[in-house]
ROBALO-686796 format. One record per residue (C-alpha): x, y, z; residue in three letters. Coordinates in steps of 0.001 Angstrom, whole numbers, plus 524288, in hexadecimal, padded with zeros to 5 digits. Example, Ala and Ser with C-alpha at 12.3 -4.5 7.8 and 13.67 -1.06 7.14 Angstrom:
8300C7EE6C81E78ALA/835667FBDC81BE4SER/
END
This chain:
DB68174DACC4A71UNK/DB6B973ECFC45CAUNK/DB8917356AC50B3UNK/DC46272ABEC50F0UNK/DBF7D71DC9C4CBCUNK/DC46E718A6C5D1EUNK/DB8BF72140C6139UNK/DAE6671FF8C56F2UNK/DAE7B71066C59B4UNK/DAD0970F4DC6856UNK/DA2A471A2EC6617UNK/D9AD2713C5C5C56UNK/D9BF270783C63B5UNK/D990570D11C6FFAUNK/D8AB4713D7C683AUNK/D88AF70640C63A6UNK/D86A36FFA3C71E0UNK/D7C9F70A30C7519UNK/D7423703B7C8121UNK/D655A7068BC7865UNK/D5D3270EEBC81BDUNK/D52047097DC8877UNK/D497B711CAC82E7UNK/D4F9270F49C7608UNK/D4D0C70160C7683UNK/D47AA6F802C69FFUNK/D4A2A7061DC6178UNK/D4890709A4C57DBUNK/D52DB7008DC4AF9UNK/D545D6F93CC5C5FUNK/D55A66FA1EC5CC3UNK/D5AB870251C5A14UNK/D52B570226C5819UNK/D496E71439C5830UNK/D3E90719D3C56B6UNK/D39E371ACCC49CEUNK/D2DA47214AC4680UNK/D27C671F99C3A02UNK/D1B69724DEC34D2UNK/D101B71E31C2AA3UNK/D0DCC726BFC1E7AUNK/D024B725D1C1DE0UNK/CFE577241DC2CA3UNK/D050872F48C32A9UNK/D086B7273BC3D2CUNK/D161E721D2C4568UNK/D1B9C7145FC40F0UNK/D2634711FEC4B75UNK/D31A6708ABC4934UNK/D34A6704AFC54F9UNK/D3D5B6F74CC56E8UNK/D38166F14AC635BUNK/D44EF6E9C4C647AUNK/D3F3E6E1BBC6EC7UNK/D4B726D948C7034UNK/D50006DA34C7E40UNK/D5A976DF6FC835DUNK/D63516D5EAC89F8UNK/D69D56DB9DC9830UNK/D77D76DB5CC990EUNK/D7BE66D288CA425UNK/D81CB6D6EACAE4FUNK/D8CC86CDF0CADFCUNK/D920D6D33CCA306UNK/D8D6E6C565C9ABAUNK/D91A06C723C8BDCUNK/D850C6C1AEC870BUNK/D7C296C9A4C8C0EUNK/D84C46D4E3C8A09UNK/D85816D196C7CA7UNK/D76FC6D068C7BA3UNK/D74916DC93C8019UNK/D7F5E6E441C7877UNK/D78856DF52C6BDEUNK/D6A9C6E32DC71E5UNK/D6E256F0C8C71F9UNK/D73FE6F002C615BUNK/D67856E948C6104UNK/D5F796F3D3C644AUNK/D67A36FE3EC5CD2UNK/D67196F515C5166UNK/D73686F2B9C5134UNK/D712A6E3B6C4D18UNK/D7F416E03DC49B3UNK/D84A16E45AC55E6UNK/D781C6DEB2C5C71UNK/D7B1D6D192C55CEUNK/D89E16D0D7C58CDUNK/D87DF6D2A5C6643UNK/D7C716C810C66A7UNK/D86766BFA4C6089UNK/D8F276C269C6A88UNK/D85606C0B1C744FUNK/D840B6B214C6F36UNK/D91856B050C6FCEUNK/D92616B3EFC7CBDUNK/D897A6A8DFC808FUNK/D7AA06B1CAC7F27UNK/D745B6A5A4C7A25UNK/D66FA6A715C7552UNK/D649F6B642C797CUNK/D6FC96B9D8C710DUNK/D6CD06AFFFC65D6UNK/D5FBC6B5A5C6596UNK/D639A6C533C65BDUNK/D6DCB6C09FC59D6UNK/D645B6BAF9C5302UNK/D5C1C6C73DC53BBUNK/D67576CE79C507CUNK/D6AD46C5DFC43ABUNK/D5C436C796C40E6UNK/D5E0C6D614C3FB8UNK/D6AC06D510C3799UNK/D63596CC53C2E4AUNK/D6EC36C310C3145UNK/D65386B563C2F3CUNK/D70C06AC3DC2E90UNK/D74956B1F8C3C29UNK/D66BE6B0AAC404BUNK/D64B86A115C39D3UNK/D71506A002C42CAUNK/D6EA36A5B3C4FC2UNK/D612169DDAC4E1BUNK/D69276917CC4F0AUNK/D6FDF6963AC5BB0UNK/D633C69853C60FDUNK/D5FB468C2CC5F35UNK/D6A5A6870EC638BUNK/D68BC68FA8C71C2UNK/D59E168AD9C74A3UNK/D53FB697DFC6DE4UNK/D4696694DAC6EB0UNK/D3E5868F43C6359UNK/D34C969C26C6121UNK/D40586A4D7C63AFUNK/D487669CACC5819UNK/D3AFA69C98C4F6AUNK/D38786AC23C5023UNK/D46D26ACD1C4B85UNK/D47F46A505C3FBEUNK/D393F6A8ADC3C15UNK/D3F546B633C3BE8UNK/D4A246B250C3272UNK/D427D6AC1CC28DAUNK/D39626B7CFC2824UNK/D46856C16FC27B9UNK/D496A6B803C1BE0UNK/D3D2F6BA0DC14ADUNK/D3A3C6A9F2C1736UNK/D2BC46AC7AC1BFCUNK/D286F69FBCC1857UNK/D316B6995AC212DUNK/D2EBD6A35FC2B5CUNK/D1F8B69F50C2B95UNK/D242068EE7C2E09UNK/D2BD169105C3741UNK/D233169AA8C3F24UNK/D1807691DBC3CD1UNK/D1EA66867FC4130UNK/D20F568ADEC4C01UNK/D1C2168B4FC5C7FUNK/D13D26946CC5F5FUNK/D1C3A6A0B9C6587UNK/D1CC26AE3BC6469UNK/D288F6AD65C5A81UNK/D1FE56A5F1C5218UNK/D164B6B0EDC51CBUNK/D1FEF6BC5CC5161UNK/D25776B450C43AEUNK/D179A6B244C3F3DUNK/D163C6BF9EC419AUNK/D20DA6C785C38C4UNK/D1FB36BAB0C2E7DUNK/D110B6C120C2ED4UNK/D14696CE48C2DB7UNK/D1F716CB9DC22E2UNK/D15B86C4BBC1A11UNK/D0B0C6CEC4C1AEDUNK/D00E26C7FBC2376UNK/CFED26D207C2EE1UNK/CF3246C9EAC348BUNK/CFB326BE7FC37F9UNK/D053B6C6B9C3CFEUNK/CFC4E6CECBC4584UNK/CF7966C2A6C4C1FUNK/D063E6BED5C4D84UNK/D09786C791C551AUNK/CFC7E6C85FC5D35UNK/D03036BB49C6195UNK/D11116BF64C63FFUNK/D0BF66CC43C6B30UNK/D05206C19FC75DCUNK/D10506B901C74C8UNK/D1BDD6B592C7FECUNK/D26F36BACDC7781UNK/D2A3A6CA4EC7CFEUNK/D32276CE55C7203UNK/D28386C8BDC6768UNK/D1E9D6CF91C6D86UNK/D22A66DCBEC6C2AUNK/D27186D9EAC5E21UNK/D1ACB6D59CC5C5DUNK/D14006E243C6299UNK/D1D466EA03C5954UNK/D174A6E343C4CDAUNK/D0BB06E11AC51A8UNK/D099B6F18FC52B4UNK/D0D2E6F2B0C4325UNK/CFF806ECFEC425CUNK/CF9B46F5FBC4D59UNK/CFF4B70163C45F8UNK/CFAAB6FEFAC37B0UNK/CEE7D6FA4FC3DEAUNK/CEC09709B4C4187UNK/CEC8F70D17C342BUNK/CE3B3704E0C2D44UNK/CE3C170C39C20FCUNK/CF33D70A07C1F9CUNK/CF9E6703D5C14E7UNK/CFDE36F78CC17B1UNK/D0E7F6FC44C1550UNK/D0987704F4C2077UNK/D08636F5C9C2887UNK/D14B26F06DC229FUNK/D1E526FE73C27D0UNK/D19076FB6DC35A1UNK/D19C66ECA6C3436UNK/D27486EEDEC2EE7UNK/D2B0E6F955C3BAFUNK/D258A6F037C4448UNK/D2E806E4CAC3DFDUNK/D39746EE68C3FF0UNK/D37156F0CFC4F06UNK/D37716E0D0C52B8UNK/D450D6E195C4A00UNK/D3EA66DB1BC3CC4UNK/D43686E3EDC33BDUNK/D47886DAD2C2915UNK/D37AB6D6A7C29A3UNK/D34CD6E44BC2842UNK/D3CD06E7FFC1BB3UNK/D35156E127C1203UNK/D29806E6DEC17EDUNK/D2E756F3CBC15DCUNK/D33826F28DC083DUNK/D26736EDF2C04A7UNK/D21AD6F9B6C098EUNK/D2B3C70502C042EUNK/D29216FE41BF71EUNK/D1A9C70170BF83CUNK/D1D9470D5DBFF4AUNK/D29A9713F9BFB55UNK/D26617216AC04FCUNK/D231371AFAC10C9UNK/D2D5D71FA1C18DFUNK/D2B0C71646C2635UNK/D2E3E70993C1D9DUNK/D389C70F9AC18A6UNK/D3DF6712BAC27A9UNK/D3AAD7047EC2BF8UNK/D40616FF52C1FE1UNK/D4DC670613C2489UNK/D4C5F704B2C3111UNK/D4A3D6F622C2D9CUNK/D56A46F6EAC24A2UNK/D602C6FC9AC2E87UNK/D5CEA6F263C3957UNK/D5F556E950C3050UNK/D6C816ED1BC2C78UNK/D683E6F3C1C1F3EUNK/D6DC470228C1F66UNK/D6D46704B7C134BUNK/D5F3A6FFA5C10F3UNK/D5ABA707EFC1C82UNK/D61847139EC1672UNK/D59F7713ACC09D0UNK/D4D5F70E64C117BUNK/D4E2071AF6C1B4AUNK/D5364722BBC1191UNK/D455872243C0A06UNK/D4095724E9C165DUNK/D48507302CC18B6UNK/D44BB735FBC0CCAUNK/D36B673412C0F50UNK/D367073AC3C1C90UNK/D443774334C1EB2UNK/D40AF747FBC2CD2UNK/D3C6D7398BC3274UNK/D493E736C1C3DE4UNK/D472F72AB0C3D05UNK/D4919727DEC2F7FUNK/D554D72FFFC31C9UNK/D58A37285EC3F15UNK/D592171B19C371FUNK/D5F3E72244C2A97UNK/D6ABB725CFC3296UNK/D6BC971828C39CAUNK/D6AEE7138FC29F5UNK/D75EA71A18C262EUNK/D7F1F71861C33C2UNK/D7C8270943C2FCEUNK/D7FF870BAFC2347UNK/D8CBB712B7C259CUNK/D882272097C2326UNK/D8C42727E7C2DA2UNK/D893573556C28EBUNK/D7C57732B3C22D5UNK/D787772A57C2FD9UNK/D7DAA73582C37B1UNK/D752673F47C2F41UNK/D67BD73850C3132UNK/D68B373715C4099UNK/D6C597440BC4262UNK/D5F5C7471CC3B84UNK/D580273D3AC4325UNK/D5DD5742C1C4E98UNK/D5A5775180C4B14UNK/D4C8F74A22C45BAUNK/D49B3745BDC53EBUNK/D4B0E7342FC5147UNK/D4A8072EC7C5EE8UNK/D4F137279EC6521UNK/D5946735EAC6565UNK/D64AF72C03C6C59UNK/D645872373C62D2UNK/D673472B48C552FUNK/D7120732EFC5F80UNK/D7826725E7C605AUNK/D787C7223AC52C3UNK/D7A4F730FBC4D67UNK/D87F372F0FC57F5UNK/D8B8972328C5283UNK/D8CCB72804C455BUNK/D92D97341BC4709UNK/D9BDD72CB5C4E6AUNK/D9F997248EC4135UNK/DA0267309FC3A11UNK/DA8BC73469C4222UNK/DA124740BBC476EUNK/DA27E73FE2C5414UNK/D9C9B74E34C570DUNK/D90BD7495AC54A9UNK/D906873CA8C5A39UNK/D94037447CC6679UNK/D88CE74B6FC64EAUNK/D80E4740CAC666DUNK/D86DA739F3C704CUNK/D85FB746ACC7947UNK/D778674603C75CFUNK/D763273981C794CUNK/D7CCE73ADCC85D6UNK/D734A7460EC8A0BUNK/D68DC73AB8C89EEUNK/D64F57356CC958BUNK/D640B728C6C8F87UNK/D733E729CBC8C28UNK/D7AC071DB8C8DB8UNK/D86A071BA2C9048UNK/D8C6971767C8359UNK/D876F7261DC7E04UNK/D91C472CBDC872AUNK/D9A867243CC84FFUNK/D9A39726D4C76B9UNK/D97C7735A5C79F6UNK/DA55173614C80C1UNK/DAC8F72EC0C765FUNK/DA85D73699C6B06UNK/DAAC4741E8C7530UNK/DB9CA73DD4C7836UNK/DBCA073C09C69BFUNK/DB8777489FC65AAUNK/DC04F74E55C6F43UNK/DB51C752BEC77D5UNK/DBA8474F4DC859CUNK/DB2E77565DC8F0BUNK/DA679751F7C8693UNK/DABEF74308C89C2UNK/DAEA874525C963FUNK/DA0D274971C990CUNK/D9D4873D9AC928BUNK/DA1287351DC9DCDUNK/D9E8073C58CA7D1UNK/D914F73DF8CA113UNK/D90E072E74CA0E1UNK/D977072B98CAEC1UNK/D8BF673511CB4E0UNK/D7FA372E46CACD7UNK/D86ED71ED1CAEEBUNK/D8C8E720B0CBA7AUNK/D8B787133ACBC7FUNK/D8F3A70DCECAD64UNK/D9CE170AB6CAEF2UNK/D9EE870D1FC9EE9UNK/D9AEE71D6ACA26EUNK/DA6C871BF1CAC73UNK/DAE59715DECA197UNK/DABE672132C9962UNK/DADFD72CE4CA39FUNK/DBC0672684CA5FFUNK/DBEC372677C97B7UNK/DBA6F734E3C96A3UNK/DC1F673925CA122UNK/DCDFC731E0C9F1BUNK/DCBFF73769C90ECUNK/DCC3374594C9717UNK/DD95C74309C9EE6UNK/DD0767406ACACB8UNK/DD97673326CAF24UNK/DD41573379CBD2DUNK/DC590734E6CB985UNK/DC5E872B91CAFFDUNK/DCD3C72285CBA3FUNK/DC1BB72257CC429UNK/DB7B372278CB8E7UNK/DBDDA71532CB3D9UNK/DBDF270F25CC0FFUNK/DAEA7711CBCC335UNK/DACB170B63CB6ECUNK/DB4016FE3FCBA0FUNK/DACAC70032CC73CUNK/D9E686FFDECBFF8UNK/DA5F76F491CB6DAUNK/DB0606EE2CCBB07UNK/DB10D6E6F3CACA7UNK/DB1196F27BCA5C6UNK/DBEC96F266C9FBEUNK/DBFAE6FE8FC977EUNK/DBF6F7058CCA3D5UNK/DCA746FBB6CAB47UNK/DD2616FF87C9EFFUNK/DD0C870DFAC9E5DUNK/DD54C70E15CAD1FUNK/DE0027071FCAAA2UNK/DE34B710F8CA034UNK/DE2D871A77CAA62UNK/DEDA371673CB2D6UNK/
END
């Protein structure tokens, strides 16, 4: 049965504002952001791709301010990899007065986007705020390297104080030209630096080295795919790319370049790249979920609904975890294609977990309602209302299931607990009003 178009929208948009699970944090392509698992030829052993995504999370206030709100709405695209939505809401963030936190989580954002003008910009607004010299320096050192202007890159990380920016640049400048040395004893320096978020970068490239350095009888493409994964978890993809061509031209069967290469190509905004990229893959190991996790996310980005829909289910049946995640997405899609049967499936899935949040019952009693399963709906909320007894959006949603099943009176007191846990929360104040 294909769902209306009214309930696909507030579905899909609901699945989009997915609070990331704690567990499930600095995934995975960001996050997400997943686990990815690749294996060396010629080694036998795990290379995983995991993106540290060591950006923190900002709280929400409790007041409610739009800011930080803001801030953290485009943390959580962030860490999805959702970078467009991440970046509008940064933007909105700044307009609402987040000053240089916001300026400096839409620059990362542009950076990801490969959106340099925006970058150059938000530089200059930076500047403009007090950002700090070293924080300013690891920025633009990062856009002339993302530019291919290495030259420029080297003066103005030479020039500059002594900081653990200034290393970190020296660092991937080091690693881009091919001089591993220098770059080892960059980060040595950035590992016992000040900077938190550096550091664990740092840590992250740093154990690229420790790896290959386990296999001394490795080629050296063997270095450049962990190198290259490594650049991919501290969200440096577009370094990583011409590492990895250089390699699949050498190598044209090595099937964990090509995954990084896609991998690399979809968080940059390149579907179709990252479609031929994991296709190779694909056809070099069939069975891998991962390979199929990231074909399917490929193709969703791309448009493809039945093709993405096609690879998740296998990476689903293939056993790709995290299992909540390629739930989500494999719901999403279906959703588009207007199958909601199966998105339903997922959803009640999902809500059997006892990591379920709130947005999955919400979207489990939509897709519920508009495929005329009531009672399924109904348990929905009640299912919410019992684990968020205290979440005044899982009182929102019993009332709407029960006012949906003719209960008028239920759905009256429901409504009224909800305004009681949030007096602000208006969809309720108007669904009441409805009522009477």
């Amino acid at each position: 049965m294909r769902i209306p178009l009214r309930i696909i929208a507030p579905v899909v948009l609901a699945l989009c504002c997915v609070a990331v699970l704690v567990g499930f944090l600095w995934w995975q392509l960001r996050e997400s952001a997943q686990d990815i698992q690749h294996t060396i030829e010629t080694t036998g052993n795990d290379l995983p791709l995991r993106p540290t995504r060591t950006m923190e999370i900002t709280p929400v206030a409790a007041d409610g301010d739009e800011a930080i709100v803001r801030l953290r709405q485009g943390d959580l695209f962030a860490l999805r990899g959702q970078w467009s939505e991440a970046q509008q809401e940064y933007q909105l963030a700044v307009d609402a007065g987040g000053d240089l936190p916001a300026l400096r989580k839409l620059a990362q954002a542009q950076l990801q986007r490969r959106d340099m003008d925006g970058v150059r910009a938000t530089i200059r607004d930076m500047k403009n705020a007090g950002a700090k010299s070293e924080d300013l320096l690891l920025l633009e050192s990062i856009v002339h390297l993302r530019t291919g202007e290495l030259v420029r890159a080297r003066e103005v990380l030479e020039g500059a104080q002594d900081s653990p920016q200034q290393h970190y640049g020296l660092a991937l400048l080091s690693m881009v030209e091919g001089s591993h040395e220098q770059a080892k004893q960059e980060l040595a320096i950035v590992m016992n630096g000040w900077e938190p978020v550096l550091r664990a970068n740092a840590r992250s490239l740093q154990g690229a080295y420790d790896e290959f350095a386990l296999f001394p009888e490795s080629p050296e493409i063997h270095l450049v795919t962990l190198l290259s994964r490594a650049l991919a978890q501290v969200q440096e993809c577009e370094l990583a790319l011409p590492l990895l061509n250089q390699v699949t031209l050498q190598q044209d069967d090595y099937r964990d370049a090509w995954i990084v290469q896609g991998y690399c190509e979809l968080a940059t905004e390149r579907p179709e790249q990252a479609i031929i990229s994991l296709e190779q893959a694909y056809q070099l190991d069939p069975q891998k979920p991962e390979t199929q996790y990231f074909l399917g996310r490929a193709y969703a980005a791309s448009g493809d609904s039945m093709n993405a829909i096609t690879f998740l289910e296998y990476a689903l049946a293939n056993g790709f975890q995290p299992e909540a995640e390629v739930r989500r997405e494999l719901a999403a899609q279906a959703l588009i294609a207007g199958n909601g049967v199966v998105a339903m499936e997922q959803y009640a899935a999902l809500a059997q977990r006892d990591d379920a949040t709130i947005e999955t019952f919400e979207q489990l009693a939509q897709t519920s309602l508009a495929l005329g399963e009531t009672d399924r709906a109904l348990l929905a909320g009640k299912a919410a209302a019992e684990k968020f007894p205290e979440n005044a959006r899982a009182l929102l949603l019993l009332g709407t299931m029960l006012a949906a099943t003719e209960d008028k009176d239920g759905a009256r007191i429901a409504y009224q607990k909800a305004l009681q846990l949030d007096p602000f929360l208006r969809e309720a104040e108007e669904k009441l009003q409805e009522l009477q």
